[in-house]
C-alpha positions in Angstrom: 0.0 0.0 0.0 1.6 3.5 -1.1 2.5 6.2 2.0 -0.2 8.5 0.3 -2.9 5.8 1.0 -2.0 4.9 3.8 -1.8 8.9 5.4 -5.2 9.3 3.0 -6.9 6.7 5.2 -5.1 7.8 8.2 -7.0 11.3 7.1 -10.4 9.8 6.8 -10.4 8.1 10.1 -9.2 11.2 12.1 -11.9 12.8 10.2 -14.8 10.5 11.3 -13.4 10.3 14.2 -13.9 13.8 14.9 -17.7 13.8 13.3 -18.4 11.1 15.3 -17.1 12.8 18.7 -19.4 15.7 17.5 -22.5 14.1 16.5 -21.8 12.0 20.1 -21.3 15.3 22.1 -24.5 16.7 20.2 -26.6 13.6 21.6 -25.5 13.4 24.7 -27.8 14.6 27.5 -27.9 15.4 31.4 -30.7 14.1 33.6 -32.0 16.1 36.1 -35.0 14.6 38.7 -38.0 17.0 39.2 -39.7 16.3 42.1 -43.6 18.3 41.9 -47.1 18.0 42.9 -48.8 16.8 39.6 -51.9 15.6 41.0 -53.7 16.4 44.2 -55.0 19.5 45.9 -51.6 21.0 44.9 -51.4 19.6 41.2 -51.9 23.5 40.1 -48.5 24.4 41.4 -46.7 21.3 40.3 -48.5 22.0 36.8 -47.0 25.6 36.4 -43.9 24.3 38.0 -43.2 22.0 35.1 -44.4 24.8 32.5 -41.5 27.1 34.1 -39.0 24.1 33.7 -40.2 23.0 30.5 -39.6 27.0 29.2 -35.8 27.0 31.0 -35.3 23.7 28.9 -35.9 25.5 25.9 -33.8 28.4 26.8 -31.0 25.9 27.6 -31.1 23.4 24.7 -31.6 26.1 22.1 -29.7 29.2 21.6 -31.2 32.9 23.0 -29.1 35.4 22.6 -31.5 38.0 22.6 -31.5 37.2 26.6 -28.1 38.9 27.0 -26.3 38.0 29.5 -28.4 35.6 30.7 -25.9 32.8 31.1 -27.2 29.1 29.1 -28.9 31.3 26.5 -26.3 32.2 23.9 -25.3 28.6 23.0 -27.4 25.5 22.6 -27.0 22.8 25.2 -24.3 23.3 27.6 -21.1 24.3 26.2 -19.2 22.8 29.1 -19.9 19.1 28.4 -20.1 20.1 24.5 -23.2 20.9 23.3 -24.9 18.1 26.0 -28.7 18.7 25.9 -30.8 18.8 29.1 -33.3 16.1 29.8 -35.9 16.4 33.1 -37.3 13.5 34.5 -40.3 14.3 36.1 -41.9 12.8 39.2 -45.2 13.2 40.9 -45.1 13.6 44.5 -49.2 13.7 44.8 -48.5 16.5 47.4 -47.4 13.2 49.8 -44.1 13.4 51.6 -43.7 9.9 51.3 -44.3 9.7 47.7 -41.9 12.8 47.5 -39.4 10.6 49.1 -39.9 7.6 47.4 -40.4 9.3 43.9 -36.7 10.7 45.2 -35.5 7.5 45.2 -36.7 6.1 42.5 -35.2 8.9 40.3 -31.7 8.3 41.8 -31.6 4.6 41.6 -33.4 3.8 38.5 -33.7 7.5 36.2 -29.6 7.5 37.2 -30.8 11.1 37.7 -27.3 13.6 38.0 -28.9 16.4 39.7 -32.5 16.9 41.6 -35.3 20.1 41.8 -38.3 20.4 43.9 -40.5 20.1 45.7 -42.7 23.0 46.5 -44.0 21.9 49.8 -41.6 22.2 52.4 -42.5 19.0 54.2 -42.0 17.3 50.9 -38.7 19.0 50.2 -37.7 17.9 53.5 -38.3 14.1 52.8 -36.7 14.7 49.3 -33.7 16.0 49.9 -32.9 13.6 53.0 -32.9 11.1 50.3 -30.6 13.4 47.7 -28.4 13.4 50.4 -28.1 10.4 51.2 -27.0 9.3 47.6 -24.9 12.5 47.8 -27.5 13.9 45.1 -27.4 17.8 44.4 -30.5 19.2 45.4 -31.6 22.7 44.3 -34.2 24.2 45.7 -36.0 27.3 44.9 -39.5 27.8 46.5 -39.6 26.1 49.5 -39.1 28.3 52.7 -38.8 26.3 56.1 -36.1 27.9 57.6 -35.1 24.6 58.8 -34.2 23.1 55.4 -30.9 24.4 55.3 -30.5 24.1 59.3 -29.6 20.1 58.8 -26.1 20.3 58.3 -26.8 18.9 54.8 -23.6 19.2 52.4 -25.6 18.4 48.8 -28.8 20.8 49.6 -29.1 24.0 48.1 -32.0 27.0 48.2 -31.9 30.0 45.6 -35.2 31.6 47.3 -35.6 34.0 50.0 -36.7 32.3 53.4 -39.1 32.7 56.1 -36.4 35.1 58.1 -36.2 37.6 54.9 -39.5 37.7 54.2 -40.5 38.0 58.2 -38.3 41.5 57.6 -40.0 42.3 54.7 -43.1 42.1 56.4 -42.4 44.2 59.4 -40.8 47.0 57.4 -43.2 47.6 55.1 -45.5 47.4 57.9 -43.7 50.2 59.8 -43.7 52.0 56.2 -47.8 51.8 55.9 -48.2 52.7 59.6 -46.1 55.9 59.0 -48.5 56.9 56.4 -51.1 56.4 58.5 -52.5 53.0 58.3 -53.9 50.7 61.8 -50.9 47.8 61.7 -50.7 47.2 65.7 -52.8 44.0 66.2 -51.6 41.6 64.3 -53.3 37.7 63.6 -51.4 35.2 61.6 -53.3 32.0 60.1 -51.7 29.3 59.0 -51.7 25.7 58.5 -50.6 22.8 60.4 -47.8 21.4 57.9 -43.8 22.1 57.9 -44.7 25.2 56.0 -47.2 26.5 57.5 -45.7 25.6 61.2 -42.1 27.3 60.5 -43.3 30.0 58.1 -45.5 31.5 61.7 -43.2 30.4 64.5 -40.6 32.7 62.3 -42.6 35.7 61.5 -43.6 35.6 65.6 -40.0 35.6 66.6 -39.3 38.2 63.9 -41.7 40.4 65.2 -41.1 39.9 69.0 -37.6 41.0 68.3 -39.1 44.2 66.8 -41.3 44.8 70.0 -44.3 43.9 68.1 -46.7 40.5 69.5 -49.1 39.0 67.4 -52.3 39.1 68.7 -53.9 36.1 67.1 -52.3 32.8 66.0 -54.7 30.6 64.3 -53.7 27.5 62.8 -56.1 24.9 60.4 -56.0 21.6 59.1 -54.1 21.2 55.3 -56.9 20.7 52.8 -59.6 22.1 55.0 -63.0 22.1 54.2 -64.6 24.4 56.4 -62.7 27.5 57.7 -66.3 29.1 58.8 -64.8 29.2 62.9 -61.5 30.5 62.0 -63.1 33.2 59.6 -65.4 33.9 62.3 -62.6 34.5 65.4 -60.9 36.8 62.9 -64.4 38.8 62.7 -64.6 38.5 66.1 -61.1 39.9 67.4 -60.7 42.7 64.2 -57.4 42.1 63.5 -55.5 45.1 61.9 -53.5 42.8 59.6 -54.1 39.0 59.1 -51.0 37.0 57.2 -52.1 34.5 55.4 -49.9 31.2 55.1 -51.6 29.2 53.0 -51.6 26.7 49.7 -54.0 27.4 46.7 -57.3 24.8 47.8 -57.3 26.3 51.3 -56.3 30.1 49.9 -59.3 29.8 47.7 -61.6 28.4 50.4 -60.9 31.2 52.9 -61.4 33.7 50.5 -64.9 32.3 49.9 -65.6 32.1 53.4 -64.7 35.5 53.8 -67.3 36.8 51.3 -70.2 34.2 52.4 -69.5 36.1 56.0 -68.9 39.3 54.5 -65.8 40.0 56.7 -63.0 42.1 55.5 -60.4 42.7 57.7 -58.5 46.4 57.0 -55.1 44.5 55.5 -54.5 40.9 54.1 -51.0 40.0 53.3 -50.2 36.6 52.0 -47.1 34.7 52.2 -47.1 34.1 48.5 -47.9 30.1 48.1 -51.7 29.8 47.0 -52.1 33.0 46.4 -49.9 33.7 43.7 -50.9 30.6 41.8 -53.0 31.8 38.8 -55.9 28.9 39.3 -56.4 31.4 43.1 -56.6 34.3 40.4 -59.2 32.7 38.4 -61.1 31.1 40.5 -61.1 34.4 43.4 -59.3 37.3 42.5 -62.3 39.2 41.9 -63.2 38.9 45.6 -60.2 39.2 46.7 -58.7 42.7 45.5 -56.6 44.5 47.2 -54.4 41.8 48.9 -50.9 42.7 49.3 -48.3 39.2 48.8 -44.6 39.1 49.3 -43.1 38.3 46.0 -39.3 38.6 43.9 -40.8 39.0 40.2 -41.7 41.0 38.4 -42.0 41.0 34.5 -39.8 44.0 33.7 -40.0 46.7 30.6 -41.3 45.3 27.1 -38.2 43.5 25.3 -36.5 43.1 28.7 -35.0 39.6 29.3 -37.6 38.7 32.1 -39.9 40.2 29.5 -39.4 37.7 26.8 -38.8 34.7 29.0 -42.2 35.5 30.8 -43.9 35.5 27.0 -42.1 32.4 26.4 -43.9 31.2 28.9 -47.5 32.6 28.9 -46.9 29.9 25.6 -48.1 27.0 28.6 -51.1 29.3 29.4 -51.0 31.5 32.0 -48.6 34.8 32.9 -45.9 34.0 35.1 -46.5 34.2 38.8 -43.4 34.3 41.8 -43.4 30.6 42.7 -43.1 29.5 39.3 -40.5 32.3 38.6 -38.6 31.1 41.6 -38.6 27.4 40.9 -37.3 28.5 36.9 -34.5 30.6 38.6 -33.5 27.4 40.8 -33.3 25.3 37.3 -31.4 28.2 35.7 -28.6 28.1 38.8 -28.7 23.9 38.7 -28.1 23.6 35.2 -25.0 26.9 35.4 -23.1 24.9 37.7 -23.3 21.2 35.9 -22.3 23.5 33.0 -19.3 25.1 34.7 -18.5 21.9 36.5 -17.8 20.2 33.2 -18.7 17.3 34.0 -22.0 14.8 35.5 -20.0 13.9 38.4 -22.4 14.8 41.1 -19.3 15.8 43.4 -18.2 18.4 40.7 -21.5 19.8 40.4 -21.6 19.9 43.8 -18.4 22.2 44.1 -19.5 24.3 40.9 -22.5 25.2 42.9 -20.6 26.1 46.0 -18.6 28.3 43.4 -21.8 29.9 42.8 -21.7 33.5 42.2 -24.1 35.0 40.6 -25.0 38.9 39.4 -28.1 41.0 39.3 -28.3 41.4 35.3 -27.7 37.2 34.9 -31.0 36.7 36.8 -34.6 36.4 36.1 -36.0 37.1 39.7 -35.4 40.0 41.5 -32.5 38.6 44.0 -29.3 41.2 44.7 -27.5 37.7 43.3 -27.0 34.3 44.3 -24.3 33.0 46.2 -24.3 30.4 48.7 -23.5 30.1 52.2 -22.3 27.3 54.2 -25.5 25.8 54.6 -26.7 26.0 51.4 -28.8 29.0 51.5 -28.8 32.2 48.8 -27.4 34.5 51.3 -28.7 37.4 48.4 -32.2 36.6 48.0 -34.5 39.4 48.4 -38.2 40.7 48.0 -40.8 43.3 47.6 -44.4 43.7 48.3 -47.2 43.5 45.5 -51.1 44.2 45.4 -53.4 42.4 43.7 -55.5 46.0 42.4 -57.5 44.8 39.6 -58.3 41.0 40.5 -56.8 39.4 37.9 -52.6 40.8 38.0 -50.6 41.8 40.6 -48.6 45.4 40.9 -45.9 45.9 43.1 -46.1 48.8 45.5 -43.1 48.4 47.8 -40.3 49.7 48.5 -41.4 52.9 47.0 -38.0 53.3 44.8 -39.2 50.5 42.9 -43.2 50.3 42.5 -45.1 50.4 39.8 -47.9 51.8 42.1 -48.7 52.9 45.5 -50.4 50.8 48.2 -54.3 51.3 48.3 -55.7 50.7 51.1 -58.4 49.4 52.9 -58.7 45.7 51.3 -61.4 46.1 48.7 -62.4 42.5 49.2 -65.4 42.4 46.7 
């Protein structure tokens, strides 16, 4: 054989060699486990939960560069790991903490999942992650807020969102802002349900306050999934509460709200600790008796053409507009899917690290965070939040801080 065919050949091969490591680097994907409520009296959340993910997919896997510096969205797939598309495995946790935990499992050990998201509720993140751990799984979280969840020493658990503490502060200073401007804030009731979230989310904003000098006055607490709230409506009637927080899920948001008109009690101010009451099925179903609710929130959709603009078009596509829990659990995807990408690499330890690397700015966000960067325990030590109203039942404004609302407070609750 001549030395031209043989370095001809030698040619060809190096050259298929090279398409084939291409084409293999352009079919390669990453696995990541999504943990949600798809069915049950939760299935709502988990529903716009997946829409959000499904929409960061499509930011990911296919290029965006009208996003800016958004980081994922200029190339397709992940340029660390060459191209690699992301796959999500979804898993329905039926709003059951032991079907969060064994759908957890399940992804690990048989989906060979790399990475892990979820679960909204707290008590089901709780049962989740224990098993993430475990495995030494990374977890990202980005709407649950127990402040325990990042209390358990836990080395592969990590929360983008803003937690019971920040948003206890939130409360109290706008609080102090509305009863300079002359607003009744002094008695204060909190209701809330009896799971982890509800629990932690009141024993929090109590100790908040009571390191402020403020008591709460009322602290009444239901059953999950209630069906009749008629007593607890009634004591709030009764002891005319200045401000009631409201710590609920969408079924029992919707419920109170119902209960509230059938005994025509409007109490001066309603805030809501986000949850059910920023799901849009709670618009639909009772925003129009239920204007003029403030909630605590970290999105908003931004000018027209803005990056949070487009991706919030992107994904009215599944729907609905956008609301904070959903925006919350997309940013928690975006910061999971940064660090496999800087990591390199599917080894859960080096994803583990790249997230511990984690550092990142203002203008490579799509929620309203001062950044993300983790602390030693896992949690976003830069997450933030604002106050919104809901002014015209069907979309939310916000109206604090004053430097950055759209609108001012109105006040009394408009109820109906």
């Amino acid at each position: 054989m001549g030395f031209k065919r043989v370095v001809g050949l030698l040619c060809a091969a190096s050259l298929s060699f090279v398409l084939a490591s291409a084409a293999s680097a352009q079919d390669k994907t990453v696995k990541i486990g999504a943990v949600f409520p798809l069915s049950g009296n939760a299935a709502s959340a988990g529903v716009h939960a997946k829409a959000a993910i499904e929409t960061a997919m499509d930011i990911i896997n296919n290029a965006h560069p009208e996003l800016g510096n958004f980081p994922l969205a200029k190339n397709a797939g992940l340029a660390g790991l060459g191209g690699a598309k992301v796959e999500v495995v979804f898993a329905d946790n039926q709003g059951s903490p032991a079907i969060g935990q064994n759908q957890t499992l399940r992804l690990i050990t048989e989906e060979k999942v790399v990475a892990l998201t979820g679960a909204y509720q707290s008590g089901i993140t709780l049962t989740a992650s224990a098993i993430a751990e475990k495995y030494g799984i990374p977890f990202v979280n980005g709407e649950s807020v127990a402040a325990n969840l990042t209390e358990r020493g836990f080395k592969w658990f990590f929360r983008t969102t803003p937690i019971a503490s920040d948003f206890a502060k939130v409360y109290f200073d706008f609080l102090t802002d509305m009863k300079t401007a002359g607003a009744k804030t002094d008695n204060i009731a909190l209701v809330h349900d009896t799971t982890e979230y509800g629990t932690s989310v009141a024993s929090v904003i109590t100790s908040a306050f009571k390191e402020k000098g403020v008591t709460i006055a009322e602290d009444i607490s239901y059953a999950f999934n209630a069906t009749d709230v008629q007593s607890q409506v009634l004591q709030l009637k009764e002891k005319k509460p200045d401000v009631v927080i409201m710590i609920a899920y969408t079924s029992d948001a919707i419920l109170y709200s119902k209960t509230m008109q059938a005994l025509d009690y409007k109490p001066p101010m309603i805030i809501a600790d986000d949850s059910g009451y920023s799901d849009p099925s709670f618009i639909k179903s009772v925003g129009k008796i239920t204007q003029g609710v403030f909630n605590r929130s970290s999105w908003n959709v931004g000018p027209p053409g803005s990056p949070t603009a487009i991706i919030a078009d992107m994904y009215k596509k599944s729907g609905d507009d956008m609301d904070d829990t959903a925006g919350r659990q997309m940013q928690a995807f975006f910061v999971l899917c940064d660090a496999i990408d800087r990591a390199g690499s599917t080894d859960p330890a080096k994803i583990q690290a790249a997230l511990k690397a984690t550092d990142l700015k203002p203008d490579q966000l799509m929620m309203g965070y001062k950044g993300i960067k983790f602390d030693e325990k896992g949690q976003n030590i830069l997450a933030s939040g604002v106050m919104i109203q809901l002014q015209d039942g069907e979309h939310y404004v916000s109206v604090w801080p004053k430097a950055t609302a759209e609108k001012a407070p109105v006040m009394p609750f408009k109820g109906w």
